[in-house]
C-alpha positions in Angstrom: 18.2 15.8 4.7 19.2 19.1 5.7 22.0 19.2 2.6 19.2 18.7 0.9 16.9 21.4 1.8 19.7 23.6 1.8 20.7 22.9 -2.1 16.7 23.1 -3.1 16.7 26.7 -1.6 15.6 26.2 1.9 12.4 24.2 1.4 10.8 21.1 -0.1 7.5 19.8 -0.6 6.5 17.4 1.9 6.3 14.7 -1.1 10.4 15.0 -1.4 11.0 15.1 2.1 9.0 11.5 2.7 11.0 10.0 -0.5 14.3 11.1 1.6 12.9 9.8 4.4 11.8 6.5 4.0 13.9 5.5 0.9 17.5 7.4 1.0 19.8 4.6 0.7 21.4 3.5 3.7 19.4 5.7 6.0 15.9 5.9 4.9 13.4 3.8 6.7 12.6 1.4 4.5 16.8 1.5 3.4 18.3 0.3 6.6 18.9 -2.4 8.5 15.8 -1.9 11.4 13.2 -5.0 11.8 9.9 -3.0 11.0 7.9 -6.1 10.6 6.5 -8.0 13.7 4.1 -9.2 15.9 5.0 -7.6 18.8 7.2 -4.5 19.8 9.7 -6.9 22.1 11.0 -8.4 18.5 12.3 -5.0 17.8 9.3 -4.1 15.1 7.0 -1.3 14.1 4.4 -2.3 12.7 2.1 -5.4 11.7 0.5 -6.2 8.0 -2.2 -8.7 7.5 0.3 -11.2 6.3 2.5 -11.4 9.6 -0.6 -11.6 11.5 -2.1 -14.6 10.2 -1.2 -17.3 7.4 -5.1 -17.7 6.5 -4.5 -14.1 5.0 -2.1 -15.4 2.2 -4.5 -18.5 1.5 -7.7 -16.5 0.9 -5.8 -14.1 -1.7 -4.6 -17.4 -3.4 -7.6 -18.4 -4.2 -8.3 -14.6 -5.9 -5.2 -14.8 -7.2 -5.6 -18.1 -8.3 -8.9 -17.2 -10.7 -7.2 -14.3 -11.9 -4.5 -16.1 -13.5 -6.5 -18.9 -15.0 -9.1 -16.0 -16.7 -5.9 -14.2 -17.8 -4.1 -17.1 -18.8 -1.0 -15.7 -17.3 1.6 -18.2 -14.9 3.5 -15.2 -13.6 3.1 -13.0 -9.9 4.6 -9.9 -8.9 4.7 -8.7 -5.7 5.3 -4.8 -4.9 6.9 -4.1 -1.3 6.9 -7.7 -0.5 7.8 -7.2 3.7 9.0 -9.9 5.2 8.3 -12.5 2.6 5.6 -13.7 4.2 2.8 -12.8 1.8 4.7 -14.6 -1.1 5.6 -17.6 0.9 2.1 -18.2 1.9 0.9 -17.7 -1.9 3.2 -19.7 -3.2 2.3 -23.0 -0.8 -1.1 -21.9 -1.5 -1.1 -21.8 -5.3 0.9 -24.7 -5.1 -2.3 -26.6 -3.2 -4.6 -26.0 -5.6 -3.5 -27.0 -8.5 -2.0 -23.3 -9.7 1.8 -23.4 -9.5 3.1 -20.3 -10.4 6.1 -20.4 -12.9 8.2 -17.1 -11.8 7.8 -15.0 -9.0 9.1 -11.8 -8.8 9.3 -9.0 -6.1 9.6 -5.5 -7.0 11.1 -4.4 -3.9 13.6 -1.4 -2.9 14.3 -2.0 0.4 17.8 -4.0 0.6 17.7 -4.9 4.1 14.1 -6.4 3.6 15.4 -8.5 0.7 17.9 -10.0 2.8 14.8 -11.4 5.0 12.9 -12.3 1.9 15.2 -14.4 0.2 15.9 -16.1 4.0 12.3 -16.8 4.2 11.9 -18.0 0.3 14.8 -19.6 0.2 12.7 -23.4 -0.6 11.6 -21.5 -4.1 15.1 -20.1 -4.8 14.7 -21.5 -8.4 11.0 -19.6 -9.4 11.4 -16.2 -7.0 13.0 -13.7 -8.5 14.2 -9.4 -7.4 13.9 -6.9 -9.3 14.3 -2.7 -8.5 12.5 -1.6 -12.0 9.9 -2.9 -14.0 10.7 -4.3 -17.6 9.0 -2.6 -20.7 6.4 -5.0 -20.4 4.7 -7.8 -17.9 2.2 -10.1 -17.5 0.7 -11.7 -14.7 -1.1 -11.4 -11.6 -0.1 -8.1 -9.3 -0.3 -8.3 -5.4 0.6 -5.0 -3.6 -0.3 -5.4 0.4 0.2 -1.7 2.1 2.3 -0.4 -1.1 0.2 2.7 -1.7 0.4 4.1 1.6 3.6 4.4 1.7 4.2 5.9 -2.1 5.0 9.9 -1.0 2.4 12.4 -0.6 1.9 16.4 -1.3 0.5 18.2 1.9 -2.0 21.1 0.9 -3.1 23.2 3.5 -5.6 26.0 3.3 -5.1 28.5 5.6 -7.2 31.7 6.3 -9.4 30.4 3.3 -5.6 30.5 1.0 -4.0 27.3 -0.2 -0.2 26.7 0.3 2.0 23.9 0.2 3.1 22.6 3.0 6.8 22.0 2.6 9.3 21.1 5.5 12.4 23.5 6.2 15.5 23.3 8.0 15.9 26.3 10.8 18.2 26.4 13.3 19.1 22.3 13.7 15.7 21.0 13.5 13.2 20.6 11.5 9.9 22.5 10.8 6.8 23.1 8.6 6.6 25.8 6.6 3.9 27.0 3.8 3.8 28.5 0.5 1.1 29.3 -1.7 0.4 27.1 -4.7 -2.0 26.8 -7.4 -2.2 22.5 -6.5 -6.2 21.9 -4.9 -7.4 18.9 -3.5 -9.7 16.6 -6.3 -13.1 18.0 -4.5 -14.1 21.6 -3.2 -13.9 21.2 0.4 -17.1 23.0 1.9 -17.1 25.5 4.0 -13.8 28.3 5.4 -12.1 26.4 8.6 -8.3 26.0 8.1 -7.8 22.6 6.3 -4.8 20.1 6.0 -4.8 17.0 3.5 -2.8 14.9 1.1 -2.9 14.7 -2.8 -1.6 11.3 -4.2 0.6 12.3 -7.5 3.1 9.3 -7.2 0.4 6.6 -6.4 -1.5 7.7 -9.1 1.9 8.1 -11.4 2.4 4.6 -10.2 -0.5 2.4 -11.3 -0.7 4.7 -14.4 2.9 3.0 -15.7 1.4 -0.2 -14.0 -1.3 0.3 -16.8 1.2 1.1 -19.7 3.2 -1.7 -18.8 0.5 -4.7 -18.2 -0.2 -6.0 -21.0 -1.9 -9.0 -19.9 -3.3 -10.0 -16.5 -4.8 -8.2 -13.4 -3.7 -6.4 -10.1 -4.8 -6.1 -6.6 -3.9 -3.4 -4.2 -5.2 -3.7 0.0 -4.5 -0.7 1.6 -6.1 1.4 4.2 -8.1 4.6 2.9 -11.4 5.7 1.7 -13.3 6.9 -2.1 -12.6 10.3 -2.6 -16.1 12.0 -1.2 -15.0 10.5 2.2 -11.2 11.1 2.1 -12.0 15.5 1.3 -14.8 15.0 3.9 -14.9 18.6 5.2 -14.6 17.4 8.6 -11.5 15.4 8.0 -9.5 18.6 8.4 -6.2 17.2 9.7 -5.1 14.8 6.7 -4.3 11.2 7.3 -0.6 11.0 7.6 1.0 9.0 10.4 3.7 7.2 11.6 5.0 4.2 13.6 6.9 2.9 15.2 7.8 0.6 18.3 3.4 -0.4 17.7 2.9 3.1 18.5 1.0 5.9 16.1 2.4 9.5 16.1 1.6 12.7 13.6 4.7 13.8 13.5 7.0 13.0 10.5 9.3 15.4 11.4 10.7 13.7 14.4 13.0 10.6 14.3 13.6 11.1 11.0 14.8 7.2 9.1 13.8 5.8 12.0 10.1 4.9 11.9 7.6 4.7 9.2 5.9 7.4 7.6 2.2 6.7 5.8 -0.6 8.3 4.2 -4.2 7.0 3.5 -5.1 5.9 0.4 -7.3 8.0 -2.2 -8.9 4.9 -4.0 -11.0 7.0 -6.3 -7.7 8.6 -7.5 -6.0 5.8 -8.1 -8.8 3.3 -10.3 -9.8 6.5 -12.2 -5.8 6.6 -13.0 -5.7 3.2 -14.3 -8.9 3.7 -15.9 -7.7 6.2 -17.7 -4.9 4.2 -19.2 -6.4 1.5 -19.9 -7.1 -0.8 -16.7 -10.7 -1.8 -16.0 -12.0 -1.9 -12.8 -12.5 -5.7 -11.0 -14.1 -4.4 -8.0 -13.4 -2.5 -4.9 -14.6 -3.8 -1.4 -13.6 -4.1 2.1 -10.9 -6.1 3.0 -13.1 -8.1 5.4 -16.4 -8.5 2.5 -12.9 -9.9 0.0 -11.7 -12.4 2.6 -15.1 -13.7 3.2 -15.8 -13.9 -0.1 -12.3 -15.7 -1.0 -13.2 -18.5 2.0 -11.6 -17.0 4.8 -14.5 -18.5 7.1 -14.0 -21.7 6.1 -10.7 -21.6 6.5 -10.7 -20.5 9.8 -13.1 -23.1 11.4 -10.0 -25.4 10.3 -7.6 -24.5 12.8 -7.3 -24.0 16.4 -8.8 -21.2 18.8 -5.5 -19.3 18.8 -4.9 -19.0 15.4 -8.9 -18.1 14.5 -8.4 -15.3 16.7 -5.4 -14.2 15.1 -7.1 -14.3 11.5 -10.0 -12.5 13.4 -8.8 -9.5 13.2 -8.5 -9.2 9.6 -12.1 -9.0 10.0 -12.9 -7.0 12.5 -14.4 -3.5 11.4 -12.1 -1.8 14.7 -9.2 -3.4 13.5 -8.2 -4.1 9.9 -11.7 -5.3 8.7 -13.2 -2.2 7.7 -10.5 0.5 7.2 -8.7 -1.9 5.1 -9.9 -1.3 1.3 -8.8 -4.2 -1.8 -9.1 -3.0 -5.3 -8.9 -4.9 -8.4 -8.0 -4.4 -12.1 -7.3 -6.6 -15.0 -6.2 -6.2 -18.7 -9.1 -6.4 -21.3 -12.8 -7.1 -20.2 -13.6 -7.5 -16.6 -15.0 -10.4 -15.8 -16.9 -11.5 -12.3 -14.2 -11.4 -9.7 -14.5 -14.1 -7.0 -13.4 -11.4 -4.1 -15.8 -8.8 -5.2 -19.3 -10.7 -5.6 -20.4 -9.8 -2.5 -20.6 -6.2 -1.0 -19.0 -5.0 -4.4 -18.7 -1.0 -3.7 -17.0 0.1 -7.0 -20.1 2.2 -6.9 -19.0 4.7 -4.0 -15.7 5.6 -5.8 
């Protein structure tokens, strides 16, 4: 990281220094050998997704999942930043139950370590899963992305002393430290008022779904992440941005720290990224919380089917203090939208 500072000049945007960060191979987060995914820290992990918390998760997006491919008519998945496996395992027996078998499976995925784990965990549907590290000129299908947004690099803008900079990272003296330049780049909304202000812009999300658009030509997508619409992410009293990292099941602000060794995220803009793939050619499904989509996808029902243990677990996928609320799920499909089971209830498309 520091070679590469040095060879850019002495500084690079924030945006470069997470891409080095989480996905240098060998040594970036997300390109080496650590856990990251787990229940609890003593197995060695980071973090938790919905997925590892609870197999009821998985089921309820089946069902989604399962509508969206018969109104597309499509008998493909793909699955960006597929963790541990578990998401696609649990789809797959799902889709399998209800009548929906899926033909080909295939995880877009650039973490090599995780793939090791993923093709462990698959192994029973070695025949219809398939890896891929780049997207073919065209696809159709059903797309699943589970926490793949937040973790797609972000641009720091800080306004200082009522100025906008960049904020970039340099290398001084054997560490590592922020450092601001000037820039023409301004957040989507006027923030009110003239405190010092820190937040992110989303450029390679909003790249992202943009050649999701180009390249889908038949089929739909559905993204759960944690964010907020655009009026509530450039709230002027969200002055200290959203990125965080973990590690260990512990939250810190500082990316600079540990650097390779823990994850680094941003929230989601999700009025950025459905006006993105609006604007080449995606139509919106819905947009929701992830708690209001799991209800609506039979969630409840599916939890008075198991034991008191494991409806707690799935609980907290629920919950608006733990991933009920925060947790976002948008949808888009190819052609006309049509009346999403996930989003016929507390449908907020409205607020982005």
């Amino acid at each position: 990281m520091a070679q590469a500072i040095e060879a850019a000049g002495g500084w690079i945007g924030f945006d470069d220094f997470m891409a080095q960060a989480l996905y240098t191979p060998g040594l970036g987060y997300y390109a080496n050998d650590l856990r990251k995914l787990g229940l609890m820290p003593g197995s060695g992990s980071d973090f938790v997704t919905a997925p590892e918390l609870s197999p009821l998760f998985g089921q309820a997006l089946a069902t989604q999942v399962a509508e969206a491919l018969r109104h597309t008519g499509t008998r493909a998945l793909w699955e960006f930043g597929a963790g541990s496996g578990a998401l696609a395992l649990q789809l797959l027996q799902a889709l399998d139950a209800q009548g929906v078998p899926v033909e080909r499976y295939t995880i877009v995925d650039l973490s090599g370590a995780l793939h090791a784990r993923q093709q462990q965990t698959l192994q029973a549907y070695g025949d219809r899963v398939h890896w891929v590290s780049e997207l073919p000129t065209t696809l159709q299908g059903v797309v699943v992305g589970n926490e793949v947004l937040d973790a797609m690099p972000v641009k720091l803008l800080a306004r200082v002393g009522g100025v906008w900079h960049e904020r970039g990272v340099a290398w001084v003296q054997g560490r590592f430290i922020w450092q601001d330049r000037p820039t023409e780049l301004r957040p989507p909304l006027a923030i009110e008022g003239q405190h010092d202000y820190l937040t992110e812009i989303h450029p390679q999300a909003e790249a992202f779904v943009r050649t999701l658009a180009d390249k889908l030509t038949q089929g739909a997508a559905f993204f759960l992440d944690y964010g907020f619409p655009e009026r509530e992410y450039y709230h002027p009293q969200r002055h200290m941005g959203t990125v965080m990292c973990h590690r260990a099941h512990q939250a810190d602000a500082d990316p600079l720290a540990d650097v390779g060794l823990k994850d680094i995220t941003a929230h989601v803009n999700f009025t950025g990224v459905a006006l993105a793939a609006q604007d080449a050619g995606l139509g919106v499904l819905g947009y929701t919380s992830q708690a209001r989509f799991l209800l609506n996808c039979g969630l409840a029902q599916r939890m008075e089917q198991v034991d008191l243990a494991a409806r707690a677990q799935a609980s907290k996928l629920l919950m608006e203090h733990e991933m009920g609320e925060l947790f976002k799920v948008l949808g888009f499909t190819t052609g006309e939208p049509w009346g999403a089971l996930g989003f016929s209830a507390g449908d907020r498309t409205h607020t982005l």
